[in-house]
PAROKE-77150 format. One record per residue (C-alpha): residue in one letter; x, y, z; residue number from 1. Coordinates in Angstrom, 3 decimals. Example, Ala and Ser with C-alpha at 12.3 -4.5 7.8 and 13.67 -1.06 7.14 Angstrom:
REM PAROKE-77150
- code,xx,yy,zz,pos
- A,12.300,-4.500,7.800,1
- S,13.670,-1.060,7.140,2
This chain:
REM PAROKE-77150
- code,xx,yy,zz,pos
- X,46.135,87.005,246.304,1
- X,46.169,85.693,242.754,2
- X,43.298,84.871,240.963,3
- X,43.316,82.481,237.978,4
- X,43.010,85.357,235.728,5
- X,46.051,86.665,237.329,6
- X,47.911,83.477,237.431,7
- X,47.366,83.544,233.439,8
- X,48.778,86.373,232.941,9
- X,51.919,85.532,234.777,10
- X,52.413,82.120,233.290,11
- X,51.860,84.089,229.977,12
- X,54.803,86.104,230.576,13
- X,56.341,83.236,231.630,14
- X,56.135,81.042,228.770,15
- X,57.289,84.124,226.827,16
- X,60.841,84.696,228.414,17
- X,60.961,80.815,228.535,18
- X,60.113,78.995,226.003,19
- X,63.263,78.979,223.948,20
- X,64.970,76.822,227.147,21
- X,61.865,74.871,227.274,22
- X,61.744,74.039,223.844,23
- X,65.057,72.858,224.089,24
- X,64.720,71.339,227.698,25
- X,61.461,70.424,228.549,26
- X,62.163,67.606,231.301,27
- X,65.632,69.763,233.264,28
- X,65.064,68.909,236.779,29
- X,65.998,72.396,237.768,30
- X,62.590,73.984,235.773,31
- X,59.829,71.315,236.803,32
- X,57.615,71.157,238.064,33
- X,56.541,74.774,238.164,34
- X,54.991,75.933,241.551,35
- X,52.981,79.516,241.404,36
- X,52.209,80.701,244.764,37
- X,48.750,82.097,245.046,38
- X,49.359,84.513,247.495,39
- X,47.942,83.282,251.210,40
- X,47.369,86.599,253.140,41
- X,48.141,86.791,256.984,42
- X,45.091,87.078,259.061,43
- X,45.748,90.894,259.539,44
- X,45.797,91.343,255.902,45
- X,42.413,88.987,255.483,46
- X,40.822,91.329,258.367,47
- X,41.059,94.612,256.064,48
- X,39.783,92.876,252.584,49
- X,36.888,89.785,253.926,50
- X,34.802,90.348,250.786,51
- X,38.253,90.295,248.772,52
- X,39.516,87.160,250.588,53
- X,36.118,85.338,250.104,54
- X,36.166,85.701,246.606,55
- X,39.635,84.450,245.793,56
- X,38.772,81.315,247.685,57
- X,35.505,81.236,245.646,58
- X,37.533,81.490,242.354,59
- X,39.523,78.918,243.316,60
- X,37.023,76.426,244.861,61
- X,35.039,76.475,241.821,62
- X,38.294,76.483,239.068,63
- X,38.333,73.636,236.695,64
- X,41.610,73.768,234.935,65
- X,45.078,72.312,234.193,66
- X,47.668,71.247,236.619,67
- X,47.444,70.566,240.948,68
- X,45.675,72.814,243.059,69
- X,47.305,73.122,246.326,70
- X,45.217,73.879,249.699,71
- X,46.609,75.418,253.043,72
- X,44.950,75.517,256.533,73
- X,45.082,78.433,258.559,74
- X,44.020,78.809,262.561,75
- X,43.448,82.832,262.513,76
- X,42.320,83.832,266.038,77
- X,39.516,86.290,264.993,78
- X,38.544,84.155,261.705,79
- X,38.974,80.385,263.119,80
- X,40.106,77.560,261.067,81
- X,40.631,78.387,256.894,82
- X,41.202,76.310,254.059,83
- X,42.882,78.436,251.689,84
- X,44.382,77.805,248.170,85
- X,48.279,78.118,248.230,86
- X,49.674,77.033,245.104,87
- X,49.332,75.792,242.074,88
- X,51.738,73.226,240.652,89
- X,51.880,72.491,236.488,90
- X,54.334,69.594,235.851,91
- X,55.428,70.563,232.339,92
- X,55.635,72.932,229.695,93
- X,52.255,71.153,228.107,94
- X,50.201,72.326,230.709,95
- X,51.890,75.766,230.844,96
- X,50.823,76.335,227.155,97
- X,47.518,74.865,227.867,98
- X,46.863,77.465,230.437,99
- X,47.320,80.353,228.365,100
- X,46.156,79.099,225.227,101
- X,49.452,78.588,223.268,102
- X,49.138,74.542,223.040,103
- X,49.004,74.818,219.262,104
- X,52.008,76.927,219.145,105
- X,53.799,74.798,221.523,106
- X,52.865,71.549,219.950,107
- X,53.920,72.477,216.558,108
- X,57.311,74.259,217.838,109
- X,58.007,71.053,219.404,110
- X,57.218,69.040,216.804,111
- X,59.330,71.320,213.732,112
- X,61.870,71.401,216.775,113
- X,62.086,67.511,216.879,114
- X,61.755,66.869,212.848,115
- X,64.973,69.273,212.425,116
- X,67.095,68.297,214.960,117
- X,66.406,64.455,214.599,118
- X,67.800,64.894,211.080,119
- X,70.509,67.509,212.506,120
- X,71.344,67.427,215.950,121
- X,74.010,69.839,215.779,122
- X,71.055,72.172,215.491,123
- X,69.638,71.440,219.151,124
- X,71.208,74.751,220.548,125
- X,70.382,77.451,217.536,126
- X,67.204,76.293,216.524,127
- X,65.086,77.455,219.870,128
- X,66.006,81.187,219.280,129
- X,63.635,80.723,216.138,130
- X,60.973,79.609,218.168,131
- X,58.409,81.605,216.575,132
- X,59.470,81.129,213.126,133
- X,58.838,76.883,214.164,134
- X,55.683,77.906,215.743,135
- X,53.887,80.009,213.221,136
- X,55.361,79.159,209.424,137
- X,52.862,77.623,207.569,138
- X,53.397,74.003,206.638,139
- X,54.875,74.821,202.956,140
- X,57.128,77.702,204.634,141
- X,58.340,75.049,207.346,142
- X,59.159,72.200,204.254,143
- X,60.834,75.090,202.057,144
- X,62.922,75.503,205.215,145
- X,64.147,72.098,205.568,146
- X,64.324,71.055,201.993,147
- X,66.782,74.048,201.339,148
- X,68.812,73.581,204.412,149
- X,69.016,69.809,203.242,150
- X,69.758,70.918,199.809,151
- X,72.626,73.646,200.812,152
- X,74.107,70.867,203.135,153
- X,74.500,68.305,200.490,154
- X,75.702,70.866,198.207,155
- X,78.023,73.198,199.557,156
- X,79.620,74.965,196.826,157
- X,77.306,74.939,194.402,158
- X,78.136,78.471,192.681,159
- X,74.581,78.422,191.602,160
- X,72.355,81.941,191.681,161
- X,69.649,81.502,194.317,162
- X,67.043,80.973,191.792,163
- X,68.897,77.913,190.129,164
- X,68.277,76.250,193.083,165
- X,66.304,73.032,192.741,166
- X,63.857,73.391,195.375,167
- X,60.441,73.650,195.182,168
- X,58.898,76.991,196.076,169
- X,62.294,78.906,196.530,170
- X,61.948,82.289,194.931,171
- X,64.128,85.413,195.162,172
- X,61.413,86.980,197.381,173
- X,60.826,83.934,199.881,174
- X,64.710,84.015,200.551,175
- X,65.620,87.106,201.052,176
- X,63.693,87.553,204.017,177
- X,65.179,84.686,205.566,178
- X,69.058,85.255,204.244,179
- X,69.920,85.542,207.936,180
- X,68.345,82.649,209.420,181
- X,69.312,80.279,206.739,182
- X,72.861,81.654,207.097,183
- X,73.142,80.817,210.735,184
- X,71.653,77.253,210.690,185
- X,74.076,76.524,207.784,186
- X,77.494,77.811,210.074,187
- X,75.671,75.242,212.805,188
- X,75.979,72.470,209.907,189
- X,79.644,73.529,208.679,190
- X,80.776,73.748,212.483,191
- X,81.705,77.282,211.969,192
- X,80.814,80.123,214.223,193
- X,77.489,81.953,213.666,194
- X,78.255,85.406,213.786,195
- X,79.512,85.190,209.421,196
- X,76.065,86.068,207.999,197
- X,77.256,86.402,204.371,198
- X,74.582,84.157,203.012,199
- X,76.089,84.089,199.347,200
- X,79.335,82.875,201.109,201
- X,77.868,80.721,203.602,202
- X,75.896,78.767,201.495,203
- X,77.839,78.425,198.572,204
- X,75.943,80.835,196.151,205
- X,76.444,83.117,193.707,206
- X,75.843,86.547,194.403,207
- X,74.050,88.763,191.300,208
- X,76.631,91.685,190.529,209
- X,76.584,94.447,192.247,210
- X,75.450,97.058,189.721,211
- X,76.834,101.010,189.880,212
- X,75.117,103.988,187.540,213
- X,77.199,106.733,186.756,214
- X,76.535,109.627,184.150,215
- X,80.176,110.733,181.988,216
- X,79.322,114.530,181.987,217
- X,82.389,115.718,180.173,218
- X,82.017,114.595,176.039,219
- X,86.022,114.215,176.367,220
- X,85.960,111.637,178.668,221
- X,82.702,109.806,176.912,222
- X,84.864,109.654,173.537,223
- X,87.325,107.578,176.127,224
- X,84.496,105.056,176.507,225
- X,82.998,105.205,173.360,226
- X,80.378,108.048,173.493,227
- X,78.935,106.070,176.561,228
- X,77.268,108.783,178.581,229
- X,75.062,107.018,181.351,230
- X,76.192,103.689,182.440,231
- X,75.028,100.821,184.317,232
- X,77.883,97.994,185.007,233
- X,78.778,95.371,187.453,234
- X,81.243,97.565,189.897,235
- X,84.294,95.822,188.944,236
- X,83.793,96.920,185.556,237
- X,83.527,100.420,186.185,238
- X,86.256,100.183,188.726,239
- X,88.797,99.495,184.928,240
- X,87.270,101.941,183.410,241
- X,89.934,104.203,180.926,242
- X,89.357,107.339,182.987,243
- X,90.648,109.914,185.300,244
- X,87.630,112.600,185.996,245
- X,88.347,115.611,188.155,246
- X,84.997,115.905,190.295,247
- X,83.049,113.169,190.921,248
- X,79.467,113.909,192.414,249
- X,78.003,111.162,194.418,250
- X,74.586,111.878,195.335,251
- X,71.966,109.970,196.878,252
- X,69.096,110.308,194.580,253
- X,68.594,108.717,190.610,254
- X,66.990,111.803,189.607,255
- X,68.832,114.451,190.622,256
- X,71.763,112.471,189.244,257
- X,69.616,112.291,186.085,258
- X,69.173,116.588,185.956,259
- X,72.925,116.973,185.693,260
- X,74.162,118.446,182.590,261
- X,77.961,118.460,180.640,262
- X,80.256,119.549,183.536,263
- X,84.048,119.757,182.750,264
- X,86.107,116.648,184.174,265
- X,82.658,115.530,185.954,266
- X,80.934,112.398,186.515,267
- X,78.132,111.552,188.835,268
- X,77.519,108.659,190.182,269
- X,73.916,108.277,191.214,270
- X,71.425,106.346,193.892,271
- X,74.306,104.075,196.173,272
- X,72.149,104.989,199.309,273
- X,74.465,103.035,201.839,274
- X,76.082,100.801,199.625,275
- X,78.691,103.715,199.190,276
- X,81.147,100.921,200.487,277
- X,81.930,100.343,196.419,278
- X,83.522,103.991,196.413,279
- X,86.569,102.335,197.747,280
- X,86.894,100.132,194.985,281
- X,87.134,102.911,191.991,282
- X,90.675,103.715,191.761,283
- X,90.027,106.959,189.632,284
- X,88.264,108.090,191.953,285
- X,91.057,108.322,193.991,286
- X,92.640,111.319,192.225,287
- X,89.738,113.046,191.695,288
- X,87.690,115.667,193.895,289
- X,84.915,114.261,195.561,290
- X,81.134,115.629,196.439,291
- X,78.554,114.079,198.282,292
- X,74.984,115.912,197.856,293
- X,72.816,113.411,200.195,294
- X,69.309,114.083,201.271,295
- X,69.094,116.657,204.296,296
- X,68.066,114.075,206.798,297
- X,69.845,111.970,209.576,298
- X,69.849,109.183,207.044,299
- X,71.996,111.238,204.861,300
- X,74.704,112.430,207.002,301
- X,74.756,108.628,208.151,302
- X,75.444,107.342,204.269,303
- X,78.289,110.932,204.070,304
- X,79.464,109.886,207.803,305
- X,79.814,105.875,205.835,306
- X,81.441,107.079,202.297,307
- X,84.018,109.076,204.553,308
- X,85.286,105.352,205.687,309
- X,86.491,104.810,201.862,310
- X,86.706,108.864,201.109,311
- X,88.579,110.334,203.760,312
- X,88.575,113.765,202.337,313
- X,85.036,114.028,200.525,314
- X,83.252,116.950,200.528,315
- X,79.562,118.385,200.435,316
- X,77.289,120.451,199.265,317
- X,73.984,121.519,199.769,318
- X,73.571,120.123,203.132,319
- X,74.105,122.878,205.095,320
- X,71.768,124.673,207.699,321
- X,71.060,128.041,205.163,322
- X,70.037,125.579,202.739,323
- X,67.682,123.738,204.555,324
- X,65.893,126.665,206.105,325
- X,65.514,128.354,203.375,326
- X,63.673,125.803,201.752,327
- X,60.857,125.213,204.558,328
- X,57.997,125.540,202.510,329
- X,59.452,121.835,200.728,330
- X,60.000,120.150,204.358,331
- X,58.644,116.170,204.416,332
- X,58.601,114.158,207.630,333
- X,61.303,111.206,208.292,334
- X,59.656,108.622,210.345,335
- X,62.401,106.354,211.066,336
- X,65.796,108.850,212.105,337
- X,68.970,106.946,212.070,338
- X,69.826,105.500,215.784,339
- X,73.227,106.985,216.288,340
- X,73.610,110.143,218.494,341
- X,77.008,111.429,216.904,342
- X,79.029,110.041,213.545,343
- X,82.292,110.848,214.148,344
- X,83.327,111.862,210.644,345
- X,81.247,113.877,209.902,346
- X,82.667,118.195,210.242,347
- X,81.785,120.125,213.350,348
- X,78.803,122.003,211.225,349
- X,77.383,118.561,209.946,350
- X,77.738,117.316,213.364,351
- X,76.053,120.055,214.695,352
- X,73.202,120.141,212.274,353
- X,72.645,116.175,212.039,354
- X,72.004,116.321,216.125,355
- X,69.460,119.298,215.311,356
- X,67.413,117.420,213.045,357
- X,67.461,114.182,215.377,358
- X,66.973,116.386,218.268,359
- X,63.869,118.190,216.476,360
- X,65.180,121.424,217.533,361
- X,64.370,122.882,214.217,362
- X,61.073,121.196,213.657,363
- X,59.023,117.959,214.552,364
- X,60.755,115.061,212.158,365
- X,61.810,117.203,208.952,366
- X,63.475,116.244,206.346,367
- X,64.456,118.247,202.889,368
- X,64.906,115.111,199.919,369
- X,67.668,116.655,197.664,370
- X,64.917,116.383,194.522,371
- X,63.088,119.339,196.721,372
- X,65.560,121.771,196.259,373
- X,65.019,124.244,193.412,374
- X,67.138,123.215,190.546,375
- X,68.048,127.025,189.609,376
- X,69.716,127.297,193.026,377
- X,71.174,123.452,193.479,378
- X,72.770,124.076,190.206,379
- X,74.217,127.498,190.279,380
- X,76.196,125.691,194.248,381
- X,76.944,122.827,192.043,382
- X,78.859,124.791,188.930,383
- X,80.479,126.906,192.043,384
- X,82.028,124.071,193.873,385
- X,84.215,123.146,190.762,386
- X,85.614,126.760,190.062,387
């Protein structure tokens, strides 16, 4: 037997799982109007719960709400003749969000839903997936919206940076939150499918350049570039670079890449996190032996497990089990581990010691940041691995 109560609950869920088709089919034949049983008992059942059954019919006798109430007659043998509330019948949508107390959202989704597609209809099937965005962006985040997407689609291949744009209230912060969703309404424009996301491509923009630091730790190979020691360039620069080191260190950190001092034939190349993709665009590295030094967390086996896409045969150090025990005292906590339950490249031992960490075999959430380790001991393994 539902109560209203209960019936607001389930249209609640209800509106939830379905107002994406709603929003984009609010009169389909098949959907409306929306009957909710209200749960008639059998006589038998109304025997074992009188007080119960009396005070759903109360509830219902005295409701004053949204949509047709729907009354039953029953001829019970031991109870006699019962009217009974049996279902409740809401024609639309409307009074769906007017039960639970969602008209505002509704009205307004409908109403963003109706300004966008009546100036692109191509966007009738995307745009209900972003119901909430069209439901809850303020009024200056919803005309942003639509005045870039207007702006993008009348100029295509602009080559402009993002902030060049000539659109009021566009900053580098209000887009890149919204890269994605931009990007897929704009394929829905061009007629192309949705799943390219590269916003910079998408949209016609120009991408800033991807910038690389790397320190030159041999004063040989500095004199190559000019006495240039610590560099910061767009990666295709550094990709020509005049030079053919022997070890490369890649490690995930600035600072630690910052402690390094003169190494024979070295460079480091310093904080890529998982944009180690660019690896595979330095020739010289190529040639050269390569170490990866990550943070001893499942977030930095996943950026070695990445690198070893573009560096087959790159090695590691410190970020082994002996290493991370023995530095305990220096443990910190890593509140988001990385989903994956194995990366395949990575060596039986890293394997082995990545599931231990995720696992929390060796403690609740630890992680050891490379900075942690003591420098005596990081660089005494670090002068070792290039003998």
């Amino acid at each position: 037997m539902r109560l209203p109560e209960d019936v607001r609950q389930w249209l609640d869920r209800r509106f939830h799982n379905k107002k994406r088709e709603w929003l984009r089919d609010d009169t389909g034949e098949d959907q409306w109007p929306l009957e909710v049983p209200l749960g008639v008992p059998t006589e038998q059942a109304a025997l074992k719960q009188i007080d119960g059954v009396r005070a759903w019919v109360s509830a219902w006798q005295s409701w004053q709400g949204i949509g047709t109430l729907s009354w039953c007659e029953r001829r019970w043998k031991a109870l006699g003749v019962q009217r009974l509330p049996e279902k409740l019948t809401l024609r639309n949508a409307d009074e769906v969000s007017l039960w639970i107390g969602a008209s505002t959202r509704w009205e307004r989704a409908q109403s963003r839903y109706q300004t966008l597609t009546t100036r692109w209809p191509m966007l009738a099937q995307p745009l209900p997936k972003y119901f909430d965005i069209l439901a809850d962006y303020s009024e200056a985040d919803f005309r942003r919206l639509a005045d870039i997407l207007d702006w993008i689609h009348c100029h295509p291949q602009s080559n402009l940076y993002p902030r060049q744009i000539p659109v009021a209230g566009i900053d580098s912060k209000w887009l890149e939150s919204r890269k994605a969703l931009i990007a897929d309404l704009m394929a829905t424009l061009q007629g192309e499918p949705t799943g390219e996301r590269d916003f910079f491509r998408r949209c016609g923009l120009r991408a800033q350049p991807q910038l690389l630091r790397m320190r030159v730790l041999d004063p040989s190979l500095r004199a190559r570039l000019g006495g240039l020691g610590d560099i910061s360039a767009p990666c295709e620069e550094i990709a020509g670079l005049d030079i053919q080191p022997k070890q490369v260190f890649i490690v995930e950190n600035l600072q630690t890449g910052l402690a390094f001092t003169d190494l024979p034939g070295t460079v480091v190349i310093m904080r890529l996190g998982y944009a180690v993709d660019v690896l595979g665009r330095l020739p010289w590295l190529q040639q050269a032996q390569c170490i990866y030094w990550g943070d001893l967390d499942t977030h930095g086996f996943a950026i070695l497990h990445r690198a070893r896409t573009y560096l087959p045969h790159l090695k590691t150090v410190l970020m082994d089990e002996s290493t991370l025990m023995s530095h305990r005292d220096l443990w910190g906590e890593e509140k988001a581990p990385h989903p994956a339950t194995e990366l395949s490249l990575l060596t039986h031992s890293e394997q082995q010691l990545y599931q231990s960490i995720k696992e929390n075999t060796l403690g609740q959430h630890i992680r050891l940041e490379q900075e942690r380790i003591r420098w005596d001991v990081a660089w005494d393994v670090i002068k070792a691995s290039i003998r």
